[in-house]
PAZADO-844875 format. One line per field, with one value per atom (N, C-alpha, C): residue number from 0; residue in one letter; atom name; x, y, z. Coordinates in steps of 0.001 Angstrom, whole numbers. Example, Ala and Ser with C-alpha at 12.3 -4.5 7.8 and 13.67 -1.06 7.14 Angstrom:
! PAZADO-844875
resi: 0|0|0|1|1|1
resn: A|A|A|S|S|S
name: N|CA|C|N|CA|C
c1: 13190|12300|13200|12850|13670|12900
c2: -5690|-4500|-3300|-2250|-1060|30
c3: 7800|7800|7800|7080|7140|7870
***
This chain:
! PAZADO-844875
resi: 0|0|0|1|1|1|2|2|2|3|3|3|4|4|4|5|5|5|6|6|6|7|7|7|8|8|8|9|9|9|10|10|10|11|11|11|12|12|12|13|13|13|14|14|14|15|15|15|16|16|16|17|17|17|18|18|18|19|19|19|20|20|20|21|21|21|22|22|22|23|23|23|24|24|24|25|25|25|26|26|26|27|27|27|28|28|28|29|29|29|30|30|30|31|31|31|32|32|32|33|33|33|34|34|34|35|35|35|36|36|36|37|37|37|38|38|38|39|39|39|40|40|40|41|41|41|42|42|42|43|43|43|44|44|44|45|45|45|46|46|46|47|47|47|48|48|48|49|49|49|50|50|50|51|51|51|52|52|52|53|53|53|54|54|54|55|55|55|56|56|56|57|57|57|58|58|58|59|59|59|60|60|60|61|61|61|62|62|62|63|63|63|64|64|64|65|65|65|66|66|66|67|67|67|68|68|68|69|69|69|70|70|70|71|71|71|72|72|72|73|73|73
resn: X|X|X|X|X|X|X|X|X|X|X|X|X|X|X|X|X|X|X|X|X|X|X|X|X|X|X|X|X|X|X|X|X|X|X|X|X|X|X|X|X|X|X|X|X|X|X|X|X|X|X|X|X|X|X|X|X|X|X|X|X|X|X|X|X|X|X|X|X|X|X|X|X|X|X|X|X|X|X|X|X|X|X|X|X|X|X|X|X|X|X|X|X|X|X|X|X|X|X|X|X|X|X|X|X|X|X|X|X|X|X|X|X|X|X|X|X|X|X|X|X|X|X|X|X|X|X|X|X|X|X|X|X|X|X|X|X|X|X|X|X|X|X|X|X|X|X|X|X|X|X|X|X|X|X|X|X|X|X|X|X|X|X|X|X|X|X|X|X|X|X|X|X|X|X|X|X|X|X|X|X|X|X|X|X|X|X|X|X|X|X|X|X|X|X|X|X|X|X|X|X|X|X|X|X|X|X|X|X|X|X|X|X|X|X|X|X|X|X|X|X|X
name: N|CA|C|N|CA|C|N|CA|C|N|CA|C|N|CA|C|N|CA|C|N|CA|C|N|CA|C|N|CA|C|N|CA|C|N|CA|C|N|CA|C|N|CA|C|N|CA|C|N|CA|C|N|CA|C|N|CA|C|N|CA|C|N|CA|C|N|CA|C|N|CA|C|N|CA|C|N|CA|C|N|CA|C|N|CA|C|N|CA|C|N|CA|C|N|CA|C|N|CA|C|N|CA|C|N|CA|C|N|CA|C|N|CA|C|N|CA|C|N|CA|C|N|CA|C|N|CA|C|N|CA|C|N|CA|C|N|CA|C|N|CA|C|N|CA|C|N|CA|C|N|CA|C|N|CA|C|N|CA|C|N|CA|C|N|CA|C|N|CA|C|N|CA|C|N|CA|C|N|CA|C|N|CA|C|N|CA|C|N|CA|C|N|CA|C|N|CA|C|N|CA|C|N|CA|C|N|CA|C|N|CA|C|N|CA|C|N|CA|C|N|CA|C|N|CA|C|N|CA|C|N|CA|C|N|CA|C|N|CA|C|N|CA|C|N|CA|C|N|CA|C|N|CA|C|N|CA|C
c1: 116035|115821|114740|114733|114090|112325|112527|111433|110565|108977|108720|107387|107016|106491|105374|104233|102866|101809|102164|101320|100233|100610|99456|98463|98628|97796|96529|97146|95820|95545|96175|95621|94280|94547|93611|92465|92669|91433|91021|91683|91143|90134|90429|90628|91024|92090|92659|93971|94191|95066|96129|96988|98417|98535|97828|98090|97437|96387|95242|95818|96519|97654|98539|99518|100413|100343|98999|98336|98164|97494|96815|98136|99078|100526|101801|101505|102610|103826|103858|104930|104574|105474|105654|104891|104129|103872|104808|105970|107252|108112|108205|108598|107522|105933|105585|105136|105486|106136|106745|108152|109467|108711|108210|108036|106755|105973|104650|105413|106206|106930|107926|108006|108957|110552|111138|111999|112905|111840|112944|113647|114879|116056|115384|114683|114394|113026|112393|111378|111404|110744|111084|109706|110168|108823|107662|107819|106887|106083|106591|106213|105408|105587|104923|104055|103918|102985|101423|102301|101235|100614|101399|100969|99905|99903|99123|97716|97904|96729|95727|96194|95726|94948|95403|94992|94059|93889|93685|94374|95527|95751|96900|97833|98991|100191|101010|102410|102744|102386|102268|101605|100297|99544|100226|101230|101956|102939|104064|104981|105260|106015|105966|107436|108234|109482|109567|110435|110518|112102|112598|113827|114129|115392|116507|116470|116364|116989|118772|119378|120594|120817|121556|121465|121180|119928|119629|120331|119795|120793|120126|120772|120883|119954
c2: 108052|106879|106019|104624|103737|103352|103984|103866|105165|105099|106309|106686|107436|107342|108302|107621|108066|108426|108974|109521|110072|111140|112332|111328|110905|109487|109006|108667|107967|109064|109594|110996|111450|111860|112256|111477|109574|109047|108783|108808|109267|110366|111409|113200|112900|113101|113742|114783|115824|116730|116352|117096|116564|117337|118526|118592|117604|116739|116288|114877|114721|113309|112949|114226|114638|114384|114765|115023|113680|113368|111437|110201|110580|110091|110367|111397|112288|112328|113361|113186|114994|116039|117223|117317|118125|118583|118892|119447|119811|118372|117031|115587|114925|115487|114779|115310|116489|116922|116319|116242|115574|114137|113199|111996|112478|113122|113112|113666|114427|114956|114152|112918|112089|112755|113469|113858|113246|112200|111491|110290|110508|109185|107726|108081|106770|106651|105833|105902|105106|105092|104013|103303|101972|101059|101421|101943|102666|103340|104628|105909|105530|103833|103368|102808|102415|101573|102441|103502|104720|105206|105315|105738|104571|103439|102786|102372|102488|102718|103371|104802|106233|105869|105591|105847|104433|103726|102134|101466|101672|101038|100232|99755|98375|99560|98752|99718|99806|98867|99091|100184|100373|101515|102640|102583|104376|104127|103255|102944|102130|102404|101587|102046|100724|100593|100910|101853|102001|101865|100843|100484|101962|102584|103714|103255|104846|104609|105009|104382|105468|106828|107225|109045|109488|108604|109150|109655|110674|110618|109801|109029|108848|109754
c3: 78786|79607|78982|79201|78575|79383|80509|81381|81202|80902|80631|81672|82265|83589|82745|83153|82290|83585|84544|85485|84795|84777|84014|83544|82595|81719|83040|83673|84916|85776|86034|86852|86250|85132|84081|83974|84160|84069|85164|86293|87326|88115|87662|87349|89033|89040|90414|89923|90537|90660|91258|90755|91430|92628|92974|94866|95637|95047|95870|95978|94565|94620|95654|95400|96652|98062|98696|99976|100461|99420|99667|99407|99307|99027|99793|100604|101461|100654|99492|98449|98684|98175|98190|96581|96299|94885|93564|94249|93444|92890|94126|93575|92790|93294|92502|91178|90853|89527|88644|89046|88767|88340|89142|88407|87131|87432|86164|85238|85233|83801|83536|83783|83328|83326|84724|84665|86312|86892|87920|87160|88038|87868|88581|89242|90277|90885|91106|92520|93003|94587|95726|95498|95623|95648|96873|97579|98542|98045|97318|96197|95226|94760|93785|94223|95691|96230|96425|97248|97413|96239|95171|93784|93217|93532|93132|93581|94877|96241|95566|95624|95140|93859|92894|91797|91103|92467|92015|90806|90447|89277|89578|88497|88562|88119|88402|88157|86583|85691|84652|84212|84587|84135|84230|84651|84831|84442|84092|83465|82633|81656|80133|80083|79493|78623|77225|76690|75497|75147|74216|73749|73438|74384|73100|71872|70911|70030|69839|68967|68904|68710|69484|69835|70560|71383|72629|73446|74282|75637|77119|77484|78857|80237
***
């Protein structure tokens, strides 16, 4: 996928934990897994809203576009 979700990245300059993320976000620890390992299909602009609250930052700061190359998978 061309969208690459850089949680961890601000978490880190944050230093917040991902249960403590979770809690302050009302997201389950296990989804909010799935997005920091760059392994969700989707998130709801809500999810991102809260995500951004939290961490004071812009939606950019946690997500960046990277052009496929050929071969990739999907």
């Amino acid at each position: 996928m061309a969208i690459i979700v850089q949680l961890d990245v601000m978490m880190a300059k944050r230093k917040i934990g991902l249960m403590e993320l979770a809690e302050k976000i009302n997201i389950t620890p296990a989804n909010l897994s799935i997005l920091k390992n760059n392994k969700a299909k989707a998130i709801r602009f809500s999810t991102l809203d809260e995500i951004c609250k939290a961490l004071n930052c812009q939606p950019g700061d946690i997500l960046e576009y990277r052009e496929e190359e050929d071969g990739e998978e999907n």
